[in-house]
VOGU-3710 file (C-alpha; in Angstrom, 3 decimals, decimal comma):
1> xxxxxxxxxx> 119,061/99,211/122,306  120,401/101,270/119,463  117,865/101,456/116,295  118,710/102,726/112,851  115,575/103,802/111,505  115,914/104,397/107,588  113,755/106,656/105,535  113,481/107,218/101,574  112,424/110,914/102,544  114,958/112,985/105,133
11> xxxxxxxxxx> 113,297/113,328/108,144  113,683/117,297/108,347  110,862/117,510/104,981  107,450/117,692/104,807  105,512/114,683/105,131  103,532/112,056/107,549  105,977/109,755/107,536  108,890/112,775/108,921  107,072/113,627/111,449  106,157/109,827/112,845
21> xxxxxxxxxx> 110,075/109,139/112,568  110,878/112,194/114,906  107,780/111,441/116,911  109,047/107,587/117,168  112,499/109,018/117,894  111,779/110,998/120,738  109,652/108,741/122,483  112,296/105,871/122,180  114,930/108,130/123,755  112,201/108,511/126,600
31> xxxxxxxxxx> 112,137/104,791/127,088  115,810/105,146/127,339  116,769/103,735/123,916  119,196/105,303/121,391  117,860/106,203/117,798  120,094/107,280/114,320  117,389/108,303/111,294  119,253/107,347/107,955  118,072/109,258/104,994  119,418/110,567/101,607
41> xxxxxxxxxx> 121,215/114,178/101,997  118,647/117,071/102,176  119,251/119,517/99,584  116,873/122,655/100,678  117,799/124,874/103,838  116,998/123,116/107,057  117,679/122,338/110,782  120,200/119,877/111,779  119,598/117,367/114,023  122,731/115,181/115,630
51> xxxxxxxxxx> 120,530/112,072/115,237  120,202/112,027/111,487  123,083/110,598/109,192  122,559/111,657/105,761  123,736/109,539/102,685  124,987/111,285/99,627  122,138/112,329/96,970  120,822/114,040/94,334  117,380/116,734/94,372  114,452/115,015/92,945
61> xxxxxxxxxx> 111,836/117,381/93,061  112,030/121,184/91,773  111,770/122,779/95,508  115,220/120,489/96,215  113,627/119,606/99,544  113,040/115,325/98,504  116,003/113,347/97,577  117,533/109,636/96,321  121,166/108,395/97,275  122,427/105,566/94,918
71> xxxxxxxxxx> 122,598/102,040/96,465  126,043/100,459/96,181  129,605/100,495/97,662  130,405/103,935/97,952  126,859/104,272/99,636  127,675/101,473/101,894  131,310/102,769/102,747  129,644/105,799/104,032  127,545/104,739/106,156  130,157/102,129/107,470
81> xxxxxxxxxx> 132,413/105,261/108,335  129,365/107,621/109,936  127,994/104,615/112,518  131,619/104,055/113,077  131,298/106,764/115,765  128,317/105,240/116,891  127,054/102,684/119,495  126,604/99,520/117,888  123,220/99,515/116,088  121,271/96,373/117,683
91> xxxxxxxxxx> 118,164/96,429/115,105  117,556/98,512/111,746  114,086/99,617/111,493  113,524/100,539/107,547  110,900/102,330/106,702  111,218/103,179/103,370  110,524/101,512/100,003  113,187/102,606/97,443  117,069/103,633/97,126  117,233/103,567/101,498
101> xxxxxxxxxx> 115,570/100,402/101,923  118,380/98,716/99,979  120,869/100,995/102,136  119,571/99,445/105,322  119,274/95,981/103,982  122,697/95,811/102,826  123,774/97,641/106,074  122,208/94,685/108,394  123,408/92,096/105,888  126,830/93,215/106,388
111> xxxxxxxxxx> 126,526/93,268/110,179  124,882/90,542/111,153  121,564/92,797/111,889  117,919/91,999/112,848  115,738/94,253/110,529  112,120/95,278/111,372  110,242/96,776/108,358  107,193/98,925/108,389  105,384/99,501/104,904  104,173/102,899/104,632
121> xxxxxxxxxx> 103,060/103,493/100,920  101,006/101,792/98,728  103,735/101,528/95,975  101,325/100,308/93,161  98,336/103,024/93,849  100,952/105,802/94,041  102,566/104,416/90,498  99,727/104,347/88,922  98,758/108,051/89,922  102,174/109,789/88,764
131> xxxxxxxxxx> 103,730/107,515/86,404  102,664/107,639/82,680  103,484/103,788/82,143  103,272/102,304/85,345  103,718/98,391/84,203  107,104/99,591/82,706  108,450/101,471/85,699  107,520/98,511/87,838  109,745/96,273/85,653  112,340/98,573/85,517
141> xxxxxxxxxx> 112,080/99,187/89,495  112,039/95,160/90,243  114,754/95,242/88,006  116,921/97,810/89,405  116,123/96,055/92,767  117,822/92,913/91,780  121,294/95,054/91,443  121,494/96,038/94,576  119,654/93,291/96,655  121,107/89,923/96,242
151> xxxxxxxxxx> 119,884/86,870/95,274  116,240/87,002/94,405  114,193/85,701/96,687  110,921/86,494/96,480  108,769/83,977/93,965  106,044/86,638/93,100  105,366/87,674/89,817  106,741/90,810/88,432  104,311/93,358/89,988  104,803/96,201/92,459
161> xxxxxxxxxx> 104,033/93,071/95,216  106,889/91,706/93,910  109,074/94,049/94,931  107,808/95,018/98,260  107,822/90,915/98,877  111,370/91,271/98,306  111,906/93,498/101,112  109,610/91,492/103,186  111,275/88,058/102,872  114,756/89,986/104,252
171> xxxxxxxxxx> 113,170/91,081/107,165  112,709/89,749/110,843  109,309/91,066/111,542  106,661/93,187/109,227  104,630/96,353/110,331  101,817/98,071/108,981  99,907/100,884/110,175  96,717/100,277/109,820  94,465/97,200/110,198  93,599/97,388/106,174
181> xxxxxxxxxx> 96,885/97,838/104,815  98,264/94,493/106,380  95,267/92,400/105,095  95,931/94,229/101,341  99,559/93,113/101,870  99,047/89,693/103,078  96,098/89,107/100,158  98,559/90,039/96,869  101,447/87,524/98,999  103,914/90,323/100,866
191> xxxxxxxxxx> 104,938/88,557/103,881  102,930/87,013/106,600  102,159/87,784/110,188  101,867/91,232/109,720  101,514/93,319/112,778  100,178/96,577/113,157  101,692/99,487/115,404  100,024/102,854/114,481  102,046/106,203/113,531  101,025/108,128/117,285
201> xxxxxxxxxx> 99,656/111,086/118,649  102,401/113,219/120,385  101,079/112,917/124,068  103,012/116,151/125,163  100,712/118,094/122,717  97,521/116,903/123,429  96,583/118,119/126,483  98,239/121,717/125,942  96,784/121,729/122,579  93,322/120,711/123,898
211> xxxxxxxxxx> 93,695/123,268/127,198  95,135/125,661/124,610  91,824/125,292/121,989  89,418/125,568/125,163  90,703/128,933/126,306  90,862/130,292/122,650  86,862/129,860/122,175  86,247/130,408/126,096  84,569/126,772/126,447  85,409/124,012/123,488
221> xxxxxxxxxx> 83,322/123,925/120,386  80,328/125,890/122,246  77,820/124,182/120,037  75,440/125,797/117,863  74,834/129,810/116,631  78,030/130,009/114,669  79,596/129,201/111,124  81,060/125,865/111,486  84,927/125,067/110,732  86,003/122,267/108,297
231> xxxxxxxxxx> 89,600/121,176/107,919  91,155/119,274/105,033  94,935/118,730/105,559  97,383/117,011/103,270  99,608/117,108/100,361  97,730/119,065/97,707  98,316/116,457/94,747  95,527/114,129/92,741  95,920/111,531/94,864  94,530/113,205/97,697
241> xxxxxxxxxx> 91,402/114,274/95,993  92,159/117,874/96,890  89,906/119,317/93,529  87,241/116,688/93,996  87,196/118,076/97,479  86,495/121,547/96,550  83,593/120,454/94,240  81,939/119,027/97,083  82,440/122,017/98,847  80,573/123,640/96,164
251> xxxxxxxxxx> 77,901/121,141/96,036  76,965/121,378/99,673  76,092/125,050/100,029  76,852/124,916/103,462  77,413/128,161/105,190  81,022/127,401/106,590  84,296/128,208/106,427  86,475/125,303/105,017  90,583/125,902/105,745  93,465/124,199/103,573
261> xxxxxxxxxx> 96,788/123,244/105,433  99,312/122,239/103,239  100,635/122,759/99,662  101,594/121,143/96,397  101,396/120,918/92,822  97,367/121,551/92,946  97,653/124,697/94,807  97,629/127,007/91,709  94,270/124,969/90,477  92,830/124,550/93,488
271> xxxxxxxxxx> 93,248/128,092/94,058  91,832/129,326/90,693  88,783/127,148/91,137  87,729/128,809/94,403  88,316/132,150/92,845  86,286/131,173/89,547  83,603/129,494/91,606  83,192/132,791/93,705  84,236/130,322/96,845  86,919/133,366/98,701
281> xxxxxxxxxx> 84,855/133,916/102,048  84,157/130,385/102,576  87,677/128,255/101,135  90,589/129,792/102,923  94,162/128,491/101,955  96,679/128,679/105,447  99,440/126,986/104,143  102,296/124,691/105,672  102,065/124,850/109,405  104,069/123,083/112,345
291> xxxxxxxxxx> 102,706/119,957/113,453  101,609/121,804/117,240  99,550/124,069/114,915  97,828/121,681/112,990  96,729/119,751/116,297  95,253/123,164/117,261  93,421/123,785/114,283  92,130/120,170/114,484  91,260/120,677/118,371  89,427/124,353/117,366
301> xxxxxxxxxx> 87,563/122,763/114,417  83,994/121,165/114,187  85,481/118,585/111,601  88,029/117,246/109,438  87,753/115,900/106,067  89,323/112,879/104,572  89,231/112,694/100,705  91,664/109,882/99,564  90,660/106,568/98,963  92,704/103,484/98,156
311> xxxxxxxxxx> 95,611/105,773/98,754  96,533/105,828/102,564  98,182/102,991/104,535  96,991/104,697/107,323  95,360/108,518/107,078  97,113/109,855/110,014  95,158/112,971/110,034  91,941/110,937/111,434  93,778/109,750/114,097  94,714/113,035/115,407
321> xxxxxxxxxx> 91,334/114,665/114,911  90,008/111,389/117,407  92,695/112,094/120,023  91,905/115,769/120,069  88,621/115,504/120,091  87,144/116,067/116,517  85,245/114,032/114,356  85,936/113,218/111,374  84,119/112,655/107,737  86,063/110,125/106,312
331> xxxxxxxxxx> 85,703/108,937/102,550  87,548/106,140/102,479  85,458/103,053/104,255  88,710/101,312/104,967  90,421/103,921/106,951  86,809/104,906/108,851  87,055/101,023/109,714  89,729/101,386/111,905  88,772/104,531/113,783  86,535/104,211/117,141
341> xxxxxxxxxx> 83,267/103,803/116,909  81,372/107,946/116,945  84,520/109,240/115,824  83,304/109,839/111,961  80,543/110,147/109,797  81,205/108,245/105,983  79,351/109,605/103,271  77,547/106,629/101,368  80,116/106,113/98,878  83,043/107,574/96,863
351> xxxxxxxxxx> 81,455/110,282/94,694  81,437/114,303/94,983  77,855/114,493/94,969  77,790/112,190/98,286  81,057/114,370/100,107  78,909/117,297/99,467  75,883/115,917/101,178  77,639/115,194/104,143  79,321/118,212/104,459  76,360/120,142/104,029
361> xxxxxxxxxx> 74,507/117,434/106,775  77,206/117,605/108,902  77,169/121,411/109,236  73,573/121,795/109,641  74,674/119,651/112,521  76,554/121,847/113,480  74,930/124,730/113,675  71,899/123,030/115,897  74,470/122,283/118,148  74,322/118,500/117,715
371> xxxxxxxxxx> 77,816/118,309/116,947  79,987/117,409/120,815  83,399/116,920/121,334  84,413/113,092/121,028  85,282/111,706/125,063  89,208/111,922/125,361  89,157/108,616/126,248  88,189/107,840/123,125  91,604/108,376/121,607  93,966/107,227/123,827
381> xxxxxxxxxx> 95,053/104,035/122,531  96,298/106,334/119,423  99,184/108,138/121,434  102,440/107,803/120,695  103,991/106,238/123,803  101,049/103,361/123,448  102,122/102,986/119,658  106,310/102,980/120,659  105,716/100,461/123,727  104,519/98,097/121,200
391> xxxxxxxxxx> 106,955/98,611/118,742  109,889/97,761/121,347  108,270/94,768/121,897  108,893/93,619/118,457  112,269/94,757/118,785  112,990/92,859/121,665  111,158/90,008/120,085  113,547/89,860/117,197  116,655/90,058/118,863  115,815/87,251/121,251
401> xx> 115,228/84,971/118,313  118,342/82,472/117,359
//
């Protein structure tokens, strides 16, 4: 088979969803497939890949590394000419919400195409965290929607459902990633039969990564005696509860060292708060790192923290904490549901006061050495080439239908 996979964000910038298309990519290639990633142009410096076919676009963000392209003719022209030199595409997989879903729609419209569609963002959480009049925007977007995606057909009322329903009722077969975003979906009336197929755990990593972490501390995680290690990894925005997060931090006391990976328009606060709060030899900020990294840090930690809640569709950082072996405290109660059972500990509700108690629980834990890696067993239902054997079985599933 030949699968377009289409992304609002270019698969080369930062973000979950980039790295589970390249992941999904590779592993499809393995299985002896052929993939082309669709996305709008990229504007900031980076690698070039020959599977990616870029659509023409303008910078939305200050750093120029997120883009749109414009839905329409010209858009479709060009991407008529660039799969030109291409196998024929036997299924598009979207996997975006905005301009590039419409790109791939009208793409498989126009070719007599099979489209899968996995939701990946909550689109009416993430309006209502960074837009200042979210019920207007959402008219405007269901609006805008209508222009390029002809006729209506989805008999919701005007609500961010509405318009993910109106990618849903185009599509073949529906994906979510997690267990609790396809019931949310199916409750406010977006499609129906939802299946889930998790974003994966490279499998090449994992053991290197694991054999890697065990040489670095001479045994893994020799328990007890030593300052325990807390990650928090993410996009350092509100959503994420990235301040809320260092609170708790403050809260707890605990004798630990707590390391950031990532960045983002809270960097600069977060980053004054931990100097005002005297937090410098306990909050360390490391940055962006490469995906192998981050698995390391995850296998060399005692823990990684989750903070969202409401937000993710899947919390993909959990997963990969399980698979390498670390547990996980997890705020949100609907992403700890779908996580094996001893992989986390859940504080007993939402608030700061409660993260900080566990933190400061779990690394007392920690340093009585009650705190053991999680069985790799445990995790292996989360790897990648589990997740992209189901996945081609929805592909096949669709083109076999009349």
């Amino acid at each position: 088979m030949h699968i377009l996979i289409v992304s609002d964000q270019h698969a080369e910038s930062a973000g979950g969803v980039q790295v589970s298309i390249r992941l999904q990519t590779r592993f499809l290639e393995r299985f002896g497939h052929t993939v082309t990633v669709c996305a709008p142009r990229m504007h900031a410096p980076h690698r070039s890949d020959p599977h990616d076919v870029d659509t023409r676009s303008i910078p939305i963000t200050l750093d120029r590394e997120y883009s749109a392209s414009l839905p329409g003719r010209r858009s479709d022209a060009a991407l008529d000419r660039a799969m030109a030199t291409r196998p024929p595409v036997d299924v598009v997989h979207v996997q975006a919400d905005f301009w590039q879903a419409a790109i791939g729609y009208r793409f498989a419209e126009r070719h007599g195409l099979p489209v899968v569609h996995t939701f990946h963002n909550h689109v009416e959480f993430g309006i209502e965290q960074v837009v200042p009049f979210p019920a207007l925007a959402v008219r405007a977007m269901v609006w805008a929607q209508g222009l390029v995606l002809k006729p209506r057909r989805s008999t919701l009322p005007t609500s961010a459902w509405r318009y993910l329903d109106e990618l849903a009722v185009r599509a073949s077969a529906l994906v979510a990633p997690s267990r609790h975003f396809a019931a949310l979906l199916e409750r406010k009336g977006v499609g129906s039969d939802i299946e889930v197929v998790s974003t994966g755990v490279d499998d090449d990593l994992v053991g290197d990564v694991l054999a890697e972490a065990a040489t670095a501390r001479g045994t893994a995680k020799v328990p007890g005696g030593r300052r325990p290690v807390f990650l928090w990894i993410g996009r350092m925005s509100a959503e994420k509860r990235l301040m809320e997060f260092l609170e708790a931090v403050r809260l707890s006391g605990a004798d630990a060292e707590f390391r950031l990976y990532g960045a983002g328009l809270l960097l600069s606060k977060a980053k004054a708060f931990v100097a005002r709060h005297g937090l410098q030899d306990t909050v360390v900020f490391a940055g962006r790192v490469p995906y192998r990294e981050s698995l390391l840090a995850m296998a060399g930690a005692d823990a990684l923290v989750q903070t969202s809640i409401g937000f993710e569709t899947q919390g993909m950082t959990v997963f990969e904490a399980t698979v390498v072996g670390t547990r996980s405290i997890v705020s949100d109660p609907s992403i700890a549901g779908e996580l094996p059972a001893g992989a986390y500990w859940q504080p007993r509700d939402g608030s700061v006061e409660a993260l900080g108690e566990i933190i400061a629980q779990v690394s007392a834990a920690v340093r009585a050495g009650e705190v053991s890696p999680i069985p790799a067993i445990t995790g292996e239902g989360l790897l990648q080439s589990a997740q992209t054997r189901r996945m081609i079985g929805i592909y096949e599933r669709v083109l076999n239908r009349p």
